[in-house]
py3Dmol code that shows the C-alpha trace and the ligand (Angstrom):
import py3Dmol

protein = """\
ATOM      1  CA  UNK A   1     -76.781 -42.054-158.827  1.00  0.00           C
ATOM      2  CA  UNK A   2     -75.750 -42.108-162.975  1.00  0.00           C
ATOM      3  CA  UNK A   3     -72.015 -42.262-163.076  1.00  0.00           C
ATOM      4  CA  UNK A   4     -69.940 -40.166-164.627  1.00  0.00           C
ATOM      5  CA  UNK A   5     -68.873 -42.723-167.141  1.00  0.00           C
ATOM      6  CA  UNK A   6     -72.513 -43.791-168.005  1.00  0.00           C
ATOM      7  CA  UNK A   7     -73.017 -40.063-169.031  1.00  0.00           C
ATOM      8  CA  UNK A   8     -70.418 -40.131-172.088  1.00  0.00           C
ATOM      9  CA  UNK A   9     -72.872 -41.300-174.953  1.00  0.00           C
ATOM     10  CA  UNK A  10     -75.615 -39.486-173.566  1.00  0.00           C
ATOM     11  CA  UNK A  11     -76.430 -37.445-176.310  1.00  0.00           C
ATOM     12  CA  UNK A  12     -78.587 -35.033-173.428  1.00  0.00           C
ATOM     13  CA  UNK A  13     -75.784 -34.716-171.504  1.00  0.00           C
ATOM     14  CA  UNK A  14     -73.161 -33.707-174.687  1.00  0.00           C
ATOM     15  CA  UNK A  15     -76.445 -31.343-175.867  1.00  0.00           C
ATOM     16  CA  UNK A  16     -76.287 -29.363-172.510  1.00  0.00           C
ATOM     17  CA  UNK A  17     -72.264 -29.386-171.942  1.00  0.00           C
ATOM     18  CA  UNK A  18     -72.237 -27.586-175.937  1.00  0.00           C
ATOM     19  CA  UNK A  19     -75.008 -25.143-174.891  1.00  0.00           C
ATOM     20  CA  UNK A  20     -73.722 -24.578-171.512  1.00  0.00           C
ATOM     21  CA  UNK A  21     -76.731 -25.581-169.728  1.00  0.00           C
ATOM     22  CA  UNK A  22     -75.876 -26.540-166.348  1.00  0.00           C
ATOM     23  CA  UNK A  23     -77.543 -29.885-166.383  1.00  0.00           C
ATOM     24  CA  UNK A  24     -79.148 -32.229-169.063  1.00  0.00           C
ATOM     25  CA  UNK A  25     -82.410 -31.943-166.889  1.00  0.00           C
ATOM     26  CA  UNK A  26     -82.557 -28.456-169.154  1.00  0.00           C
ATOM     27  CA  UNK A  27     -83.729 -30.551-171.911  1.00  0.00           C
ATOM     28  CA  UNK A  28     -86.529 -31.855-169.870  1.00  0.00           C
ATOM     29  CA  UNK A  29     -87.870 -28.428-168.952  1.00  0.00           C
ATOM     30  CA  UNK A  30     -87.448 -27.668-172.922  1.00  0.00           C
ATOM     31  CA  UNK A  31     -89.544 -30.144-174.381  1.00  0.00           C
ATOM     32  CA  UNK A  32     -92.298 -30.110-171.280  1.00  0.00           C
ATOM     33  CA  UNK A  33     -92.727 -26.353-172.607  1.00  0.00           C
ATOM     34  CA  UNK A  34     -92.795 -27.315-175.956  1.00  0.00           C
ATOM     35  CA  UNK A  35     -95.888 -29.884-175.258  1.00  0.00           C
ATOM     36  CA  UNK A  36     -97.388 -27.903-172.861  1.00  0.00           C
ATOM     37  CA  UNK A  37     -97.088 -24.269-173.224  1.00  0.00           C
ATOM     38  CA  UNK A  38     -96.167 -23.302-169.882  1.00  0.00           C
ATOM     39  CA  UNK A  39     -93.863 -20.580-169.406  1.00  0.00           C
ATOM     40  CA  UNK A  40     -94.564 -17.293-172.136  1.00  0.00           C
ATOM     41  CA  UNK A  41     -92.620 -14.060-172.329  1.00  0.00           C
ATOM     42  CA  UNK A  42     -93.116 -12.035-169.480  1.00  0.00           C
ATOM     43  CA  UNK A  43     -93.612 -14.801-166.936  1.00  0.00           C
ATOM     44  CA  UNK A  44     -92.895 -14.602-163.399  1.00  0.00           C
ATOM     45  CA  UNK A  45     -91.307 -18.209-162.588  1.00  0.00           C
ATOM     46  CA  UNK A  46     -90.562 -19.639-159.362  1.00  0.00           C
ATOM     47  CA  UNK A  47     -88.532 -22.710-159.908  1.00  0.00           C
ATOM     48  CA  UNK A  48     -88.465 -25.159-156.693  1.00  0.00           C
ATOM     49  CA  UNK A  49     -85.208 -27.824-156.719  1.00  0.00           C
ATOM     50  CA  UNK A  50     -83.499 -25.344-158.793  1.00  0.00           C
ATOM     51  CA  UNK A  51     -79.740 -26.316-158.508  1.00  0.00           C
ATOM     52  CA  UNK A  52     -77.431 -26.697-160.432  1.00  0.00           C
ATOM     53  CA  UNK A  53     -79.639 -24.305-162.535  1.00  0.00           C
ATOM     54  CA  UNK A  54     -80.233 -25.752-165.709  1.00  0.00           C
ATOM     55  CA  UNK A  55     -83.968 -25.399-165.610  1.00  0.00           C
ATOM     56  CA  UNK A  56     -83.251 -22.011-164.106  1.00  0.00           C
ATOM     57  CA  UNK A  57     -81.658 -21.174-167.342  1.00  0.00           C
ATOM     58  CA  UNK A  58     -84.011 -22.172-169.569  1.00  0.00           C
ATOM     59  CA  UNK A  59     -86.977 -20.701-167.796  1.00  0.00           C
ATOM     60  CA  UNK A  60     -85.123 -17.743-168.242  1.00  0.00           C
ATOM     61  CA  UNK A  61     -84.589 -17.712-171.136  1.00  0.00           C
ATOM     62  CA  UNK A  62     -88.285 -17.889-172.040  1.00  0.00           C
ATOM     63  CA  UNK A  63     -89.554 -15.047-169.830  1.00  0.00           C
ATOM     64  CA  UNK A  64     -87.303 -12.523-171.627  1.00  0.00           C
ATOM     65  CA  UNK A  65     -86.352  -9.311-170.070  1.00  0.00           C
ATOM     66  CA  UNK A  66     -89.728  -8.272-169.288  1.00  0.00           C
ATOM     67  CA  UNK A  67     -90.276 -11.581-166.887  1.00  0.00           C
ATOM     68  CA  UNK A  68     -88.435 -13.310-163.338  1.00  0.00           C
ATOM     69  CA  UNK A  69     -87.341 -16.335-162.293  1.00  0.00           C
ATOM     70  CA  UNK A  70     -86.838 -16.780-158.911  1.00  0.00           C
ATOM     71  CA  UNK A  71     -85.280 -20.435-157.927  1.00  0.00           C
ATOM     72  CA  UNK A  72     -85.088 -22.103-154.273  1.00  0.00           C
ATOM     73  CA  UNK A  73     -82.904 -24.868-153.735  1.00  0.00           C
ATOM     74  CA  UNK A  74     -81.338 -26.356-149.637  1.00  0.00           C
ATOM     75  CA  UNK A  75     -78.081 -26.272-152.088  1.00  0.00           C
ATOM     76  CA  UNK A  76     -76.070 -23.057-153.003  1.00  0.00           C
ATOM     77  CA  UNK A  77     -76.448 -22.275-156.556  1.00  0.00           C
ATOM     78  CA  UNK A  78     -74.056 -20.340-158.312  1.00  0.00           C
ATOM     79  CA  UNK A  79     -75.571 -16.931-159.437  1.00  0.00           C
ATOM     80  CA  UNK A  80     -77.343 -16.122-162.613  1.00  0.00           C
ATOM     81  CA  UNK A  81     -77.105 -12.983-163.946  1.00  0.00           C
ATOM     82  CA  UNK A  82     -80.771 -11.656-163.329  1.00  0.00           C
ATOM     83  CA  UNK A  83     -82.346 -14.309-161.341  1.00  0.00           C
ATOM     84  CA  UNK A  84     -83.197 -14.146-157.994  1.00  0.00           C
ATOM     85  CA  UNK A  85     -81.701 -16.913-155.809  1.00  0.00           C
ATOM     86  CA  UNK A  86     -83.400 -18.317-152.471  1.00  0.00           C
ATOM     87  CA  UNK A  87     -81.726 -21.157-150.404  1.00  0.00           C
ATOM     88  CA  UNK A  88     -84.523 -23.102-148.166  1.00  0.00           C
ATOM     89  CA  UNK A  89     -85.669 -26.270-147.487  1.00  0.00           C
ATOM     90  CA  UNK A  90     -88.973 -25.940-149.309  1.00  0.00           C
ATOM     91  CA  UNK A  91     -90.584 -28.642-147.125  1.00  0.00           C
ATOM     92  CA  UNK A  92     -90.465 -25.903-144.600  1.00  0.00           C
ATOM     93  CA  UNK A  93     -92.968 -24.573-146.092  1.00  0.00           C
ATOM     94  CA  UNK A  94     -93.675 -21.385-143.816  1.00  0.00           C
ATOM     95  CA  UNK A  95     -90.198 -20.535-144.158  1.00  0.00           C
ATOM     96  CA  UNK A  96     -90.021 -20.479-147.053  1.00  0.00           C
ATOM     97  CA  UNK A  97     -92.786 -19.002-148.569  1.00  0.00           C
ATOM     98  CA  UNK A  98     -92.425 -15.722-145.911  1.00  0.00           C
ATOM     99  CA  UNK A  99     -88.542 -15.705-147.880  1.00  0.00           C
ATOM    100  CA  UNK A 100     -90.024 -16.199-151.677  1.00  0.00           C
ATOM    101  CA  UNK A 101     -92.978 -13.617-150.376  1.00  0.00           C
ATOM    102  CA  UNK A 102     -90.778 -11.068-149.468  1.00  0.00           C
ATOM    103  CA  UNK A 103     -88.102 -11.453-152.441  1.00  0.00           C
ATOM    104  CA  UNK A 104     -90.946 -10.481-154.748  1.00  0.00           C
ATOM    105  CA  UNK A 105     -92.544  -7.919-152.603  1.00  0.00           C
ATOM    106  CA  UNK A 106     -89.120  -6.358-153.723  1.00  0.00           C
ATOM    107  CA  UNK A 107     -89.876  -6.666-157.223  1.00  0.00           C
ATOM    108  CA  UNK A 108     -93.637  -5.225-156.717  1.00  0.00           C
ATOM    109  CA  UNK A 109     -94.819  -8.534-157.396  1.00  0.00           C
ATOM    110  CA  UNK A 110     -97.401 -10.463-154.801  1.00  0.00           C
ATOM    111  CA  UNK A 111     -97.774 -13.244-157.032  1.00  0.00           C
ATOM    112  CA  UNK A 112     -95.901 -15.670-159.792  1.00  0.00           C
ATOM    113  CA  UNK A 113     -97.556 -17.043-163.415  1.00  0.00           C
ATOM    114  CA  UNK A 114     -95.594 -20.402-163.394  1.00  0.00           C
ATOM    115  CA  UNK A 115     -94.492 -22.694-160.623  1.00  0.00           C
ATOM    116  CA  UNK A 116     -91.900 -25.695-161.816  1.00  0.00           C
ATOM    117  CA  UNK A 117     -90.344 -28.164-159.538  1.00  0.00           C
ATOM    118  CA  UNK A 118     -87.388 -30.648-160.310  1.00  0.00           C
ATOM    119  CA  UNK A 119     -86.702 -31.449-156.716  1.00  0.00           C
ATOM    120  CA  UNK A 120     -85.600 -34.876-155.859  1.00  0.00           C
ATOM    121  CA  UNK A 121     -84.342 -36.305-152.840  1.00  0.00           C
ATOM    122  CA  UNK A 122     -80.840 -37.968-152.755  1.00  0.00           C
ATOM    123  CA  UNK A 123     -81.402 -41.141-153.547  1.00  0.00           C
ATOM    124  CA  UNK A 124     -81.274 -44.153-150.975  1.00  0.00           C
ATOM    125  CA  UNK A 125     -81.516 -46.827-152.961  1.00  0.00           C
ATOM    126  CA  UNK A 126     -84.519 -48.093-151.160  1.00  0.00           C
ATOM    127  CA  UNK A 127     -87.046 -47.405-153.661  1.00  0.00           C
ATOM    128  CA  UNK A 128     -90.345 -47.141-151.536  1.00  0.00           C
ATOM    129  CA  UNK A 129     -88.432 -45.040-149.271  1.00  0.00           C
ATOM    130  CA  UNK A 130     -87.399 -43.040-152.265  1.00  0.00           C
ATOM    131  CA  UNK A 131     -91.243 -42.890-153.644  1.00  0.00           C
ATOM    132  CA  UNK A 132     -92.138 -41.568-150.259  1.00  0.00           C
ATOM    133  CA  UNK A 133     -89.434 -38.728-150.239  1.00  0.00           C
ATOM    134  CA  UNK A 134     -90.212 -37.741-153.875  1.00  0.00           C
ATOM    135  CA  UNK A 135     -93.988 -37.438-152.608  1.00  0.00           C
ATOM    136  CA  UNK A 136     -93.156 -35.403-149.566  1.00  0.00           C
ATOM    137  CA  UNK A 137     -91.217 -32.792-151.711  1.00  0.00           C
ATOM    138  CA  UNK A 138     -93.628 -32.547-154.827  1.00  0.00           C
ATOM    139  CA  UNK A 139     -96.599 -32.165-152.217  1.00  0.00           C
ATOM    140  CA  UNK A 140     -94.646 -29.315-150.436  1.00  0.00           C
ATOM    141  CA  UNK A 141     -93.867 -27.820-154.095  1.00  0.00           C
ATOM    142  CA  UNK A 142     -97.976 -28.113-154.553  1.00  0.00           C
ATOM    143  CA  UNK A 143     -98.722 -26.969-151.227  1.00  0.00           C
ATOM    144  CA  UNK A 144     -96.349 -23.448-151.892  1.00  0.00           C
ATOM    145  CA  UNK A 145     -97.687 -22.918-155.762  1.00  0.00           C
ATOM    146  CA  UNK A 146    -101.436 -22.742-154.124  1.00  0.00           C
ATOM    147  CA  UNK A 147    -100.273 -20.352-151.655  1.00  0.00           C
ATOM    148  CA  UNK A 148     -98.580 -18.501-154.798  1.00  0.00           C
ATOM    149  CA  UNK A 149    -100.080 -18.817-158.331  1.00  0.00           C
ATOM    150  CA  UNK A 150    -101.874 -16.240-160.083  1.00  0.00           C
ATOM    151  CA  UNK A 151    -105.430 -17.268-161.333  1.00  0.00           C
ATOM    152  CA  UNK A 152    -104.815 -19.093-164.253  1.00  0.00           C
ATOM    153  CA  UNK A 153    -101.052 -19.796-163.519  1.00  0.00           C
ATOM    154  CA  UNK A 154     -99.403 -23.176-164.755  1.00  0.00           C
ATOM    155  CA  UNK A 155     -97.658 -25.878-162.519  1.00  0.00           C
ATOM    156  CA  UNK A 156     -94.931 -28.981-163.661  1.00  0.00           C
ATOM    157  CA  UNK A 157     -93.741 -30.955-160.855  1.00  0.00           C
ATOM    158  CA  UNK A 158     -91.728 -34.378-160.426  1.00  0.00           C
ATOM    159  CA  UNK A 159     -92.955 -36.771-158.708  1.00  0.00           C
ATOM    160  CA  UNK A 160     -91.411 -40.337-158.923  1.00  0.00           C
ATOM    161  CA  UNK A 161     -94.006 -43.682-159.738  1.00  0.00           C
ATOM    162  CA  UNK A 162     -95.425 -45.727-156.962  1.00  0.00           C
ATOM    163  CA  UNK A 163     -97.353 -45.819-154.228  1.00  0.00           C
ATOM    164  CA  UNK A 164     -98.140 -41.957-153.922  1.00  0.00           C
ATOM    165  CA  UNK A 165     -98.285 -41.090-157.146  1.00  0.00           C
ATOM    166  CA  UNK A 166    -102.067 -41.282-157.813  1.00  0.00           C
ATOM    167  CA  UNK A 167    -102.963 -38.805-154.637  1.00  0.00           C
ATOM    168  CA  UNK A 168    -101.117 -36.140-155.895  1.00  0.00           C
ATOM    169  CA  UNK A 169    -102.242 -36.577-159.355  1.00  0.00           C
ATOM    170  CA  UNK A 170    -105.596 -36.092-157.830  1.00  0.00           C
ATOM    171  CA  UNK A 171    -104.329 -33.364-155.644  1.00  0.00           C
ATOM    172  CA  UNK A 172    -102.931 -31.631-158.776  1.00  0.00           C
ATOM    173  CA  UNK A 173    -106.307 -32.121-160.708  1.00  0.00           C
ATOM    174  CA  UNK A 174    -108.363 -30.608-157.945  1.00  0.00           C
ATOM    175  CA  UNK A 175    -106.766 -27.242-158.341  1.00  0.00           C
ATOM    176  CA  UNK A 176    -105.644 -26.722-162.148  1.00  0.00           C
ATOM    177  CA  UNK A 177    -108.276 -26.657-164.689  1.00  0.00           C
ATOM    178  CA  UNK A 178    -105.920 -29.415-166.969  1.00  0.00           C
ATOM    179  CA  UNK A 179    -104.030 -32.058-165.646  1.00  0.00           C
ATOM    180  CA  UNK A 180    -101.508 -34.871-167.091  1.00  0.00           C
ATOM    181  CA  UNK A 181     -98.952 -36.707-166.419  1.00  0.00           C
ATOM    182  CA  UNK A 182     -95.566 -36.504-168.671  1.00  0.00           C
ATOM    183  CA  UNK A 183     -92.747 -37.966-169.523  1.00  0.00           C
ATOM    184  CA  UNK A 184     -90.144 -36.117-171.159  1.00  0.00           C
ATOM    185  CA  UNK A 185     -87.635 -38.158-173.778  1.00  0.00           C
ATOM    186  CA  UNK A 186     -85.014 -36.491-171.629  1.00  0.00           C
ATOM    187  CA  UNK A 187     -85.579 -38.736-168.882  1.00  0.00           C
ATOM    188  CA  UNK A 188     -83.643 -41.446-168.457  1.00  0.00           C
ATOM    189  CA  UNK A 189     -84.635 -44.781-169.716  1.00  0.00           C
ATOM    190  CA  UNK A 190     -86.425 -47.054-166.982  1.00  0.00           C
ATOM    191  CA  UNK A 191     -86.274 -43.690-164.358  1.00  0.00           C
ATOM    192  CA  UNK A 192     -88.949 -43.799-161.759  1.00  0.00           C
ATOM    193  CA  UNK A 193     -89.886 -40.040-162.567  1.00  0.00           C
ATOM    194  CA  UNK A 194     -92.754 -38.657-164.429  1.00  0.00           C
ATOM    195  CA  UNK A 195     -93.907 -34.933-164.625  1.00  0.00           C
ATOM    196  CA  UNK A 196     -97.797 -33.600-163.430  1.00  0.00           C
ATOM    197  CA  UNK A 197     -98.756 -30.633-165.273  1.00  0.00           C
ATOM    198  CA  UNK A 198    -100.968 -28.229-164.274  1.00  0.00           C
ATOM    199  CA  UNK A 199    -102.500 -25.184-165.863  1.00  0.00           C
ATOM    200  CA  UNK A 200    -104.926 -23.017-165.021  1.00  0.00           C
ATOM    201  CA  UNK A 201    -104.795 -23.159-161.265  1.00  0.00           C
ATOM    202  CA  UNK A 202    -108.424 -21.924-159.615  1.00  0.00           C
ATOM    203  CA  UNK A 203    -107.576 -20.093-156.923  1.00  0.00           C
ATOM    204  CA  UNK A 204    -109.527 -20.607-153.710  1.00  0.00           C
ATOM    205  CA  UNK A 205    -109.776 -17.155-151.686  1.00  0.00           C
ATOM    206  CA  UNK A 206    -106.715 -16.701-150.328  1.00  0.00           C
ATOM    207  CA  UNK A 207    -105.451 -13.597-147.908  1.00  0.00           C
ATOM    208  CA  UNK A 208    -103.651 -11.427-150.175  1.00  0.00           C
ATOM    209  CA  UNK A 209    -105.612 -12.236-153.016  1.00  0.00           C
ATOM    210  CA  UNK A 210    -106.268  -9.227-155.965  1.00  0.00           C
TER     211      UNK A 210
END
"""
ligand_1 = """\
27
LIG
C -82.625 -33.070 -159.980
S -81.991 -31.740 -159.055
C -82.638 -30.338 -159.930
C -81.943 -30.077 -161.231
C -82.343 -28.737 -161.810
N -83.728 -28.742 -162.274
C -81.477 -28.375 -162.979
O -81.957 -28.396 -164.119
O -80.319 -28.015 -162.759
C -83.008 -31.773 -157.621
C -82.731 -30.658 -156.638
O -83.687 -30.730 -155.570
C -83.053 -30.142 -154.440
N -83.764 -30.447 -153.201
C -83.974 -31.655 -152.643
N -84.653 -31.533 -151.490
C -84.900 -30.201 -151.305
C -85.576 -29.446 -150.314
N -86.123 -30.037 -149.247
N -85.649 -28.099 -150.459
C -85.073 -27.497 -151.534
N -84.424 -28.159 -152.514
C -84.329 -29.500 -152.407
C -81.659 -30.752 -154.480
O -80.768 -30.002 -153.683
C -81.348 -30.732 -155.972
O -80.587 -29.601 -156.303
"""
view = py3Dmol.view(width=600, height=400)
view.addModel(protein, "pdb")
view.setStyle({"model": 0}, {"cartoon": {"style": "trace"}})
view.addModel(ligand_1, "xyz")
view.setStyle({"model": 1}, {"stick": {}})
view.zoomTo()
view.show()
């Protein structure tokens, strides 16, 4: 847990209070687009660990008008003008993708372009505990964007360093066309975390395929 006191010459966290991002984690999802090329105009984004909603907000602010953002999160996040807001525990993953399926039935969509996950457990302390959770919540985040992704859609997920990180890089790299592993300069110095991006998902036939 960063204290509160820690955060005063973080030059992230000053960035995101003067922009009014909701979190410095914005500037993560900033510069991963920048590198990467995820998200375009027009984008349907689902964004998995979405609260406080800073990644939310700049997701949105890439799609434009003409694109979505939908975000999940187990906490409440406070609304968004024009984004679609789903509380669930995304490790149930039934759950929740029947509630993200039938949110964008609503909007005439079946299907989304980008899938991003921040999620992150509470932290324990207990660091291979920790590793374990983080792996349990990026594989569910995986497990939903193959059930969700367009042909050709794009994937970021956390995951933190350790023991599982190397199965769900290869997990990641058996579905996406390009695969690497990331770390943003807006993560904090010595943090556990590191980013997989995917893009170009290859879809395996699925039900409600087009
Ligand atoms: C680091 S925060 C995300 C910050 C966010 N990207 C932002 O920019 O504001 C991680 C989030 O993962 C969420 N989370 C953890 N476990 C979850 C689960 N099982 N289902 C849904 N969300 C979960 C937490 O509630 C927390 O809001």
């Amino acid at each position: 847990m960063v204290k509160r006191a820690d955060l005063k010459g973080d030059r992230f966290y000053k960035s995101a209070k003067e922009l009014g991002y909701r979190s410095r984690s914005a500037f993560k999802l900033l510069q991963i687009n920048t590198k990467f090329g995820l998200i375009r105009a027009g984008d349907v984004v689902l964004d998995l660990g979405a609260a406080p909603g800073g990644w939310t907000q700049v997701a949105y602010g890439l799609v434009g008008d003409n694109g979505q953002v939908l975000s999940v999160d187990l906490q409440p996040m406070e609304n968004i003008a024009g984004i679609e807001i789903l509380k669930s525990d995304i490790t149930k993953e039934q759950e929740t993708l029947t509630a993200i399926k039938t949110v964008l039935k609503l909007k005439g969509r079946a299907f989304v372009d980008v899938v991003i996950s921040d999620l992150s457990p509470q932290l324990s302390g207990a660091r291979d505990y920790d590793q374990f959770r983080s792996s349990v919540l990026s594989t569910s985040a995986l497990n939903i964007a193959s059930a969700l992704l367009k042909n050709n859609g794009n994937f970021a997920a956390k995951i933190f360093q350790g023991a599982y990180y190397n199965e769900f890089y290869k997990c990641v790299k058996a579905k996406f066309r390009y695969t690497r592993a990331h770390s943003p300069a807006a993560s904090r110095k010595g943090s556990a975390e590191i980013y997989v991006i995917g893009k170009g998902f290859t879809v395996r036939k699925r039900k409600d395929d087009f």
